[in-house]
Backbone as numpy.savetxt, mean C-alpha at the origin, in Angstrom:
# Nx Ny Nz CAx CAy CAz Cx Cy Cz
-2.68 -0.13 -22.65 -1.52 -0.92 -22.26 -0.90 -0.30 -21.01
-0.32 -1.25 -19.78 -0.21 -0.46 -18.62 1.09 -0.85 -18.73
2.16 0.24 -17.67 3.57 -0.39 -17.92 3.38 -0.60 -16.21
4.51 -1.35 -15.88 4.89 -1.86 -14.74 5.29 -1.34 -13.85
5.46 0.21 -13.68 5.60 0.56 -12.65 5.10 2.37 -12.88
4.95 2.84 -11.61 4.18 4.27 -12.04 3.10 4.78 -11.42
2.62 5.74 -11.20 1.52 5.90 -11.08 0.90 7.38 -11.61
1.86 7.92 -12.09 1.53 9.22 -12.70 0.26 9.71 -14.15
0.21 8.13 -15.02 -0.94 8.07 -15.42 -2.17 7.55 -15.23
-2.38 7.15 -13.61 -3.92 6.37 -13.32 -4.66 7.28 -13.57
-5.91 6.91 -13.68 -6.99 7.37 -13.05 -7.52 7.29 -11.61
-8.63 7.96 -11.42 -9.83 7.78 -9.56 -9.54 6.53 -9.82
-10.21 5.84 -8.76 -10.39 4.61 -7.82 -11.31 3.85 -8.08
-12.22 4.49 -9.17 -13.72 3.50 -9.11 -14.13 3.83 -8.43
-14.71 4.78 -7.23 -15.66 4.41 -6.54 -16.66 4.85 -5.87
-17.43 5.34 -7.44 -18.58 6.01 -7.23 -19.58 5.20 -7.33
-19.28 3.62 -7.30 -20.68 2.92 -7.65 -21.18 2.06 -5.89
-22.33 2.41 -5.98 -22.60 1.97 -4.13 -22.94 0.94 -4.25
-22.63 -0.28 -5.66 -23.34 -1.63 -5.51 -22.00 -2.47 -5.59
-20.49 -1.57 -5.79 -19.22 -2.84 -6.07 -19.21 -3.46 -4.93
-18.79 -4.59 -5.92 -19.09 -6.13 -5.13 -17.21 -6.58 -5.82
-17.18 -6.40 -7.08 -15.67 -7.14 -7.92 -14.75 -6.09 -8.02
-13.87 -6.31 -7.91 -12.86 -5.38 -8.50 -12.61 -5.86 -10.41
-13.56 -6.64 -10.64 -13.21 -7.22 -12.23 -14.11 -6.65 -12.88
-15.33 -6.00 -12.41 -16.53 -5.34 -12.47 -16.23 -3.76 -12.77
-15.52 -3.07 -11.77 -15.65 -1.89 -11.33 -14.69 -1.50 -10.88
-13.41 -2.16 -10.29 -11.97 -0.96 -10.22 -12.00 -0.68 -11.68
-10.92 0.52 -11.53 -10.44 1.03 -12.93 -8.71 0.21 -12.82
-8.46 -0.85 -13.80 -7.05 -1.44 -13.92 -5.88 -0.07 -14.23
-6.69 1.15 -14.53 -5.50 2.05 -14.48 -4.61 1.91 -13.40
-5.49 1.50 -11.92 -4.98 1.94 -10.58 -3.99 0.96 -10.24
-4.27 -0.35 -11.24 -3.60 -1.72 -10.39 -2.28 -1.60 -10.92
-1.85 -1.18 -11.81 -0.71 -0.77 -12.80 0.05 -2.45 -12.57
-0.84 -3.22 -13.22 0.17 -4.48 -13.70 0.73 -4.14 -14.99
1.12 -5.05 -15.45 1.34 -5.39 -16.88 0.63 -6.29 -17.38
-0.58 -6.28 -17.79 -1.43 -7.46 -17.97 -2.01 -8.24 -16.90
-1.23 -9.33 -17.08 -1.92 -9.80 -15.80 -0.80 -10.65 -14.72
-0.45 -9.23 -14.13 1.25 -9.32 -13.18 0.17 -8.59 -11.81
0.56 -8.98 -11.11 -0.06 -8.48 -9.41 0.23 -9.53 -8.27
-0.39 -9.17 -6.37 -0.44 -9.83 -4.97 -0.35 -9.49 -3.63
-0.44 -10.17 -2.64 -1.83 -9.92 -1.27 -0.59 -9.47 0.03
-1.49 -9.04 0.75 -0.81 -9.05 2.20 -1.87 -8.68 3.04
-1.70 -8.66 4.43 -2.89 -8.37 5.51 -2.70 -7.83 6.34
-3.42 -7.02 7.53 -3.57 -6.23 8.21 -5.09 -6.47 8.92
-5.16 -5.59 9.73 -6.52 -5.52 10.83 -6.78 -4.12 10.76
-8.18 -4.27 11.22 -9.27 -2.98 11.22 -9.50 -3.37 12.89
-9.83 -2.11 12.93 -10.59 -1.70 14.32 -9.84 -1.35 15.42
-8.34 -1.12 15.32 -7.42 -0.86 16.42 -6.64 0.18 16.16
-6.05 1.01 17.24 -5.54 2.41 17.38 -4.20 2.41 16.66
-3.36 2.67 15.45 -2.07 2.28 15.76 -0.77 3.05 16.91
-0.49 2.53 18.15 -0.28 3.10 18.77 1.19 2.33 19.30
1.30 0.85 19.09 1.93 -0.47 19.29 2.42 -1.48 18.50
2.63 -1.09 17.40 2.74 -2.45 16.39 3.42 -3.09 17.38
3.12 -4.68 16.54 4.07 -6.02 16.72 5.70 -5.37 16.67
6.52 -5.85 17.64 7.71 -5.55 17.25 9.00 -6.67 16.57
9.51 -6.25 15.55 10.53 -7.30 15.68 11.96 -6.48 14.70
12.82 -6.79 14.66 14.08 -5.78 14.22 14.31 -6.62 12.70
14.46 -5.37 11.90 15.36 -6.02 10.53 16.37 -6.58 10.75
16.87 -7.81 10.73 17.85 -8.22 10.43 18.38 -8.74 11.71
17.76 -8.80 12.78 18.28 -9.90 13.72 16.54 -10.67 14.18
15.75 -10.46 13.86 14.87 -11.18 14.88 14.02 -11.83 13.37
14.76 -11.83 12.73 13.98 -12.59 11.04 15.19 -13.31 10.29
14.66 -14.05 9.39 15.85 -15.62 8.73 16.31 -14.34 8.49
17.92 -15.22 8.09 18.33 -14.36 7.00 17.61 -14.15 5.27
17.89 -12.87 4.76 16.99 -12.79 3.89 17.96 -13.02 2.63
17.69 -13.25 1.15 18.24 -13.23 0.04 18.83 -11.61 -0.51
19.79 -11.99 -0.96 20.63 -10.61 -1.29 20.35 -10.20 -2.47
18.68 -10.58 -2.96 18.65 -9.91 -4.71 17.99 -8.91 -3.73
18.54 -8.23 -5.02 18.08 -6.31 -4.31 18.84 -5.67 -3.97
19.89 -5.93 -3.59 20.79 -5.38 -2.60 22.34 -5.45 -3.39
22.99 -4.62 -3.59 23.85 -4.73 -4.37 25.28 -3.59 -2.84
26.46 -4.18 -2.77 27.62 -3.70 -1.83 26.93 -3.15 -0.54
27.47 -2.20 -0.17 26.49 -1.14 1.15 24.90 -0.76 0.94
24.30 -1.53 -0.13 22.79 -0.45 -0.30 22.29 -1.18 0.81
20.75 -0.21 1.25 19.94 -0.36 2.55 19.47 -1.80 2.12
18.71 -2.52 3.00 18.16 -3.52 2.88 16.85 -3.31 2.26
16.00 -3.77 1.19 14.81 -3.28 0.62 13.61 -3.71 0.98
12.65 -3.71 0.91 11.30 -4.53 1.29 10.61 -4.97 0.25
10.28 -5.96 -0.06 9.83 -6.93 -0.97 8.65 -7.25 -0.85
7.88 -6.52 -2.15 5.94 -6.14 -1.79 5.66 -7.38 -3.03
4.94 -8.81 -2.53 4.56 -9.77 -3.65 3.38 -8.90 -4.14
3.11 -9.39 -5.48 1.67 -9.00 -6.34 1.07 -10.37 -6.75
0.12 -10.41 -7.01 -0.91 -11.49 -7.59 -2.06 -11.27 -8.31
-2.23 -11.26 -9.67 -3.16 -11.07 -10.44 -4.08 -12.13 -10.74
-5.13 -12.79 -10.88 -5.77 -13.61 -11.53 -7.23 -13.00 -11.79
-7.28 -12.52 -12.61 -8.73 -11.87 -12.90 -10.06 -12.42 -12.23
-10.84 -11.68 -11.30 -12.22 -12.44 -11.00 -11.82 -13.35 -9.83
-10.58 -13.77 -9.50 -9.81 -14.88 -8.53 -9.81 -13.85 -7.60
-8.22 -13.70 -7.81 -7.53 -13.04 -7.00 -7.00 -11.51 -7.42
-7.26 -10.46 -7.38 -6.68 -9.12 -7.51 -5.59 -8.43 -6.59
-4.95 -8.44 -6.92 -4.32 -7.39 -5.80 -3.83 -6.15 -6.45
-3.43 -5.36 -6.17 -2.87 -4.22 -6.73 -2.23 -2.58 -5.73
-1.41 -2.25 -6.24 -0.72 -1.01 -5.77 -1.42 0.36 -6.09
-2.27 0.74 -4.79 -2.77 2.20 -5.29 -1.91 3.02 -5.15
-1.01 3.14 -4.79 0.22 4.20 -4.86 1.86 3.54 -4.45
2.94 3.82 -4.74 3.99 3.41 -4.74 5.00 3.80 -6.26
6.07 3.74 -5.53 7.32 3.94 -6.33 8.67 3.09 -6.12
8.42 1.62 -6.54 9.14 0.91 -6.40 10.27 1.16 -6.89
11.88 0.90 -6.31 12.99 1.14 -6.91 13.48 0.07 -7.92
12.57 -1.29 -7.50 13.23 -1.89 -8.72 12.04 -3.57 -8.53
12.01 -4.17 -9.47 10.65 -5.25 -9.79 11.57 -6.28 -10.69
10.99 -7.27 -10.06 11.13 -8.78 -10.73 9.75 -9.36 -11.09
10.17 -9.67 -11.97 8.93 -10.35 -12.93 9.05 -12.14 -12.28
7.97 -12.90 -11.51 8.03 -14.49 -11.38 7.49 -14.32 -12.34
6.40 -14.77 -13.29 5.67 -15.39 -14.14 4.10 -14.65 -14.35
3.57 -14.96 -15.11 2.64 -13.88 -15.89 1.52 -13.06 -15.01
1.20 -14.07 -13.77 0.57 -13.68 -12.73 1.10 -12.73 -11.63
2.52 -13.14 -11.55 3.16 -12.47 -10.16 4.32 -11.99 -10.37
4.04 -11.09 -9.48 5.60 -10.21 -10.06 6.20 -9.59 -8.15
7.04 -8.94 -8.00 7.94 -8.75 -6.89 8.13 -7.23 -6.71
7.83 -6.38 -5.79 7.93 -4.94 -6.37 9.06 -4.22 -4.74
10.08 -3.80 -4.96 10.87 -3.71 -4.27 11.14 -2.02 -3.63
11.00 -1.83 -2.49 10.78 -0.52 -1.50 12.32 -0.42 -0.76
12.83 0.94 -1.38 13.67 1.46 -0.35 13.19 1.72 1.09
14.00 1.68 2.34 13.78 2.32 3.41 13.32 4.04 3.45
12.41 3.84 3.93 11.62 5.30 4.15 10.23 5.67 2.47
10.03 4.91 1.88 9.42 4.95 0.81 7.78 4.42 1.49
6.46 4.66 0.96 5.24 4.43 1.59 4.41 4.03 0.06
4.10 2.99 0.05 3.23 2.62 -0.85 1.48 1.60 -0.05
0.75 1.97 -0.98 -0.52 0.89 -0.86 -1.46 0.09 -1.23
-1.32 -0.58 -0.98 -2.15 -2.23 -1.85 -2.86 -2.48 -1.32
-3.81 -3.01 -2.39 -5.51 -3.53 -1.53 -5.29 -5.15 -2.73
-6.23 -5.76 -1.75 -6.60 -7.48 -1.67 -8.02 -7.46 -1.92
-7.98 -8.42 -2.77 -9.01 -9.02 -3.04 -9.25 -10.27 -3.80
-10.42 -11.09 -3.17 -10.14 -11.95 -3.43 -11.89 -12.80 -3.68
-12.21 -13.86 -4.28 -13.46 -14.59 -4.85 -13.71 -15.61 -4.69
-14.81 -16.44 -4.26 -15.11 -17.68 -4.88 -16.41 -17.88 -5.76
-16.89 -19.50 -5.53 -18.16 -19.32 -6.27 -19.27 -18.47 -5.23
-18.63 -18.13 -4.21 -20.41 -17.75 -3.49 -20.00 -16.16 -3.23
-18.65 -15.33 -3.69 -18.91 -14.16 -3.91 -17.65 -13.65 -3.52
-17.33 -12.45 -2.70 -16.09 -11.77 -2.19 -15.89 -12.41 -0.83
-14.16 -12.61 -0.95 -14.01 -13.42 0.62 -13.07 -12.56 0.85
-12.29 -11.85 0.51 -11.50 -10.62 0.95 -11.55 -9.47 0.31
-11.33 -8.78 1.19 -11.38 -6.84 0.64 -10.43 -6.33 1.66
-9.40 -6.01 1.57 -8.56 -5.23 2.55 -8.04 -4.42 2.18
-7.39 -3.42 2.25 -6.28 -1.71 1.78 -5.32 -1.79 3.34
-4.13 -1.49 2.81 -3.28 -1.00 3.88 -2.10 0.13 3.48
-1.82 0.88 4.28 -0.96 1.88 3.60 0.26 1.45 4.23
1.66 1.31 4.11 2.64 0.90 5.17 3.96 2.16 4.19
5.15 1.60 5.07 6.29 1.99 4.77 7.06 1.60 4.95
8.16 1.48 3.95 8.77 0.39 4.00 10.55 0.85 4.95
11.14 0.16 6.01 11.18 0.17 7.01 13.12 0.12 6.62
14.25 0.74 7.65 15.63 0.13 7.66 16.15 -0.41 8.54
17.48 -1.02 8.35 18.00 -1.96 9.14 17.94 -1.38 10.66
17.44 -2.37 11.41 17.26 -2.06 13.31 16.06 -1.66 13.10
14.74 -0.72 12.18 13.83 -0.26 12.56 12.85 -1.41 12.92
11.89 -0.70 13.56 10.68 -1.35 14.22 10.01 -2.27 13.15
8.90 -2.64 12.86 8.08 -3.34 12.17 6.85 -4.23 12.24
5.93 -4.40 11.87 5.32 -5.50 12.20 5.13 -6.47 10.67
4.65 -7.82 11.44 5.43 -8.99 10.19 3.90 -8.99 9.10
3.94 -8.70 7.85 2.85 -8.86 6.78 3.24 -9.68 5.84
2.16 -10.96 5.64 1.99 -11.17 4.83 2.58 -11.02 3.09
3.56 -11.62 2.48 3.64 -11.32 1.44 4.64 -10.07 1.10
5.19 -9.29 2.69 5.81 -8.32 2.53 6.90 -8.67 3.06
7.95 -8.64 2.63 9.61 -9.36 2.88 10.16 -8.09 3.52
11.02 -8.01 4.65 10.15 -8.70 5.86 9.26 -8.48 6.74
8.52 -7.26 6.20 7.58 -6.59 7.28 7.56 -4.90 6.46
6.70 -4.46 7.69 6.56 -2.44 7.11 5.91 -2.50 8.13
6.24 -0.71 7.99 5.25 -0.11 9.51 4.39 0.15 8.62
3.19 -0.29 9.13 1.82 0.10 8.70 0.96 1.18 9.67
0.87 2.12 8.75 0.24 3.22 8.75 -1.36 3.36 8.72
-1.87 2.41 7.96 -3.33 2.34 7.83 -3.42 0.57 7.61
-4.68 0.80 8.10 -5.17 -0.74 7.43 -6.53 -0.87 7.84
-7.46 -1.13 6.72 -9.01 -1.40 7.01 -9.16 -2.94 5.72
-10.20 -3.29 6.63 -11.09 -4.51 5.52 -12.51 -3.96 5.45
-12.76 -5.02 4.27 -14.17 -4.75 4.05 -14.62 -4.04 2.99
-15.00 -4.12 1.86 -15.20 -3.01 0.53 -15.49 -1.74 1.14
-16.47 -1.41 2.01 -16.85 0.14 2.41 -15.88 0.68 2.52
-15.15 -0.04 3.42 -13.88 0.84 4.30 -13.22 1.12 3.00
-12.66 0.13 2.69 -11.62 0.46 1.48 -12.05 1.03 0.78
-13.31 0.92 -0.08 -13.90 2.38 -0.86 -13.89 3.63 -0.45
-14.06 3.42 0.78 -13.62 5.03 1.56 -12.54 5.70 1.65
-11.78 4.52 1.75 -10.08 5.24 1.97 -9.66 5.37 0.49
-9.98 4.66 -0.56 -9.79 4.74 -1.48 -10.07 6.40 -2.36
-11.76 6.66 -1.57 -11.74 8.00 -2.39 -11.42 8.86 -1.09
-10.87 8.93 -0.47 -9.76 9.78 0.56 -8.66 10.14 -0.46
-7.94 8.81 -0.76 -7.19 8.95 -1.19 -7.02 10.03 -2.65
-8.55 9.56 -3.59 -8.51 10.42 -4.39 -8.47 12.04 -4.44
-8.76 12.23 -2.95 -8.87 13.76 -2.79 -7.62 14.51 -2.27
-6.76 13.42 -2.29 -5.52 14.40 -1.82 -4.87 14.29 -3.53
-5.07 13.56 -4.06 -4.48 13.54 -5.36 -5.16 14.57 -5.97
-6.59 14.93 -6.10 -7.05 16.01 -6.36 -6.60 17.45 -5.84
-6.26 17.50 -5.05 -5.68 18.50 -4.06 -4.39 18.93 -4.69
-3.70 17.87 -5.51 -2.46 17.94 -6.46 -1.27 17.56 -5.33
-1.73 16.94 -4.28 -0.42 15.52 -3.46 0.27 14.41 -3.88
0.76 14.15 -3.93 1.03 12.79 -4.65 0.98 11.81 -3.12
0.58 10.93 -3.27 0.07 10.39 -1.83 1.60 9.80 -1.51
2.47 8.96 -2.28 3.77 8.81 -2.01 4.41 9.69 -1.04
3.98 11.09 -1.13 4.65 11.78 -0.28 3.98 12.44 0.49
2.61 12.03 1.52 2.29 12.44 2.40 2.58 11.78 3.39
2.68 13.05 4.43 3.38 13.00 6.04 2.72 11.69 6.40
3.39 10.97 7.49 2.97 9.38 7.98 1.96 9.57 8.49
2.34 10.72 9.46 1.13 11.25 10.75 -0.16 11.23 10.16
-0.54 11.95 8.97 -1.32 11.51 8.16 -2.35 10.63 8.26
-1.50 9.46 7.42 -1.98 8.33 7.19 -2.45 7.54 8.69
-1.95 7.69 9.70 -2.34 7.19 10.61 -3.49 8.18 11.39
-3.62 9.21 11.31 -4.57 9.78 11.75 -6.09 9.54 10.99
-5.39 9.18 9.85 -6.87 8.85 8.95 -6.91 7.56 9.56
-6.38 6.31 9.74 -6.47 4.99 10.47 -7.71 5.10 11.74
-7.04 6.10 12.83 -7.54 5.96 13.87 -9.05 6.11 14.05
-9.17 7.92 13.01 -10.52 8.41 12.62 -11.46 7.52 12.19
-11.22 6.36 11.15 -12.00 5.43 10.52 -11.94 4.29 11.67
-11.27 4.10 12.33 -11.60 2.83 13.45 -12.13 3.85 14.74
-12.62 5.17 14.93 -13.15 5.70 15.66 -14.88 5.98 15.51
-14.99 5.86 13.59 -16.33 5.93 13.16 -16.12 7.72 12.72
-15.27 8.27 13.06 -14.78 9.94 12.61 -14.27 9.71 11.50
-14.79 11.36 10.44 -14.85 11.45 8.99 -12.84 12.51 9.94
-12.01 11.96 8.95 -10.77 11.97 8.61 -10.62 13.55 8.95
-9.34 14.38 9.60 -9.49 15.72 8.19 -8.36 15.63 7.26
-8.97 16.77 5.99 -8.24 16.74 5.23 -7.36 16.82 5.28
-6.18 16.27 4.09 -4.68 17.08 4.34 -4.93 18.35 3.27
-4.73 19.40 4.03 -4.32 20.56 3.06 -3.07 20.81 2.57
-3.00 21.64 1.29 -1.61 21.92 0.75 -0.56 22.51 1.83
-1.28 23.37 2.72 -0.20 24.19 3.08 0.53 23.30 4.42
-0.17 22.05 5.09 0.24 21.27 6.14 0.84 20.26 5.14
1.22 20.15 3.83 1.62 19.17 3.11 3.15 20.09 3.07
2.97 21.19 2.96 4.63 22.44 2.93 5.44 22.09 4.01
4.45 22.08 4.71 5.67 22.12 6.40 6.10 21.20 6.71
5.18 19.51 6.00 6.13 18.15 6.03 6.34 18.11 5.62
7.09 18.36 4.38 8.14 18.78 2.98 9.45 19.06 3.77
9.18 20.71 4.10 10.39 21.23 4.74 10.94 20.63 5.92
10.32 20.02 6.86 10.86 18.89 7.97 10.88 17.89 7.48
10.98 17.73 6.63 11.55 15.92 5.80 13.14 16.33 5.24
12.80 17.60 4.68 14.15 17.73 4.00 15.03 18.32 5.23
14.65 18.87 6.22 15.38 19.25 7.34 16.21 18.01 7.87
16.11 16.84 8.59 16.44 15.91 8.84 17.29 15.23 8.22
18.42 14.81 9.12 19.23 14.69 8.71 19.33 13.02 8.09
């Protein structure tokens, strides 16, 4: 039984098998942490430096947005949709710590990001003639005046940090990912620089480097430095 938000009891990624084709096959649902069948999509591009996102500002260059979430002075939040349909449509959160989730209906649910928080979801998607999407993106979710570019499904945007398509890719970043969790990181809280250096490396055809513990210390202590 999975609860709805969390990630402290998943398991790996699945992805030691060199023939996945489904995520209905071969992810492990530890990772998707629905509630049954609660999940949904957003998009991004492979093959470019991030050096430029799209620009556009919270809160003047987008509608106005709905005030669930937001209760007197709190920051404005970012609003990550999910979409579950088994064998259909998958989506799911490989890492994140949403501050707070609305349930739409048995399929979809709403998973809500303070400013400065980094979570990541991968897409996927089926028909009768096989896989028509595979994407992973890592982003963060963004505050009022910051930069952004506009995603899919993500109210109203995140700086995205990573983003690849394609099962390989995403199997790759996927067991990246498992090795900093092995490493004993919690990926929630690795440095951005990071995540985008692993971006560039994989749209360069270059194997990543690791993050080590002790370069994980020193963006600790300059996170908490800042004011």
């Amino acid at each position: 039984m999975f609860g709805l938000s969390g990630t402290a009891a998943h398991g790996l990624s699945g992805t030691g098998s060199s023939d996945y084709r489904e995520p209905k096959s071969t992810a492990n649902p530890q990772k998707c942490w629905p509630c049954e069948l609660l999940n949904y999509p957003n998009k991004e591009s492979y093959r470019f430096l991030l050096t430029s996102p799209r620009l556009c500002t919270v809160g003047r260059l987008t509608p106005p947005r709905s005030s669930a979430g937001r209760c007197g002075g709190d920051p404005p939040l970012t609003h990550v949709t999910l979409v579950w349909q088994e064998g259909l449509r998958e989506d799911w959160l490989r890492f994140g710590k949403p501050v707070g989730q609305r349930i739409i209906d048995r399929r979809t649910r709403v998973e809500s990001y303070k400013p400065g928080q980094l979570f990541a979801f991968v897409r996927w998607a089926s028909n009768e003639y096989g896989t028509i999407r595979s994407a992973l993106a890592i982003a963060r979710a963004v505050a009022a005046g910051d930069t952004y570019s506009t995603v899919p499904q993500v109210d109203p945007g995140a700086e995205i940090l990573l983003s690849v398509r394609g099962w390989p890719k995403v199997r790759r970043v996927l067991g990246l990912i498992d090795g900093i969790e092995q490493g004993g990181t919690d990926p929630c809280d690795v440095a951005p620089e990071h995540w985008r250096h692993m971006h560039n490396r994989l749209a360069a055809g270059m194997q990543p480097r690791a993050y080590h513990p002790d370069r994980h210390g020193v963006w600790l202590r300059y996170r908490n430095l800042r004011p």
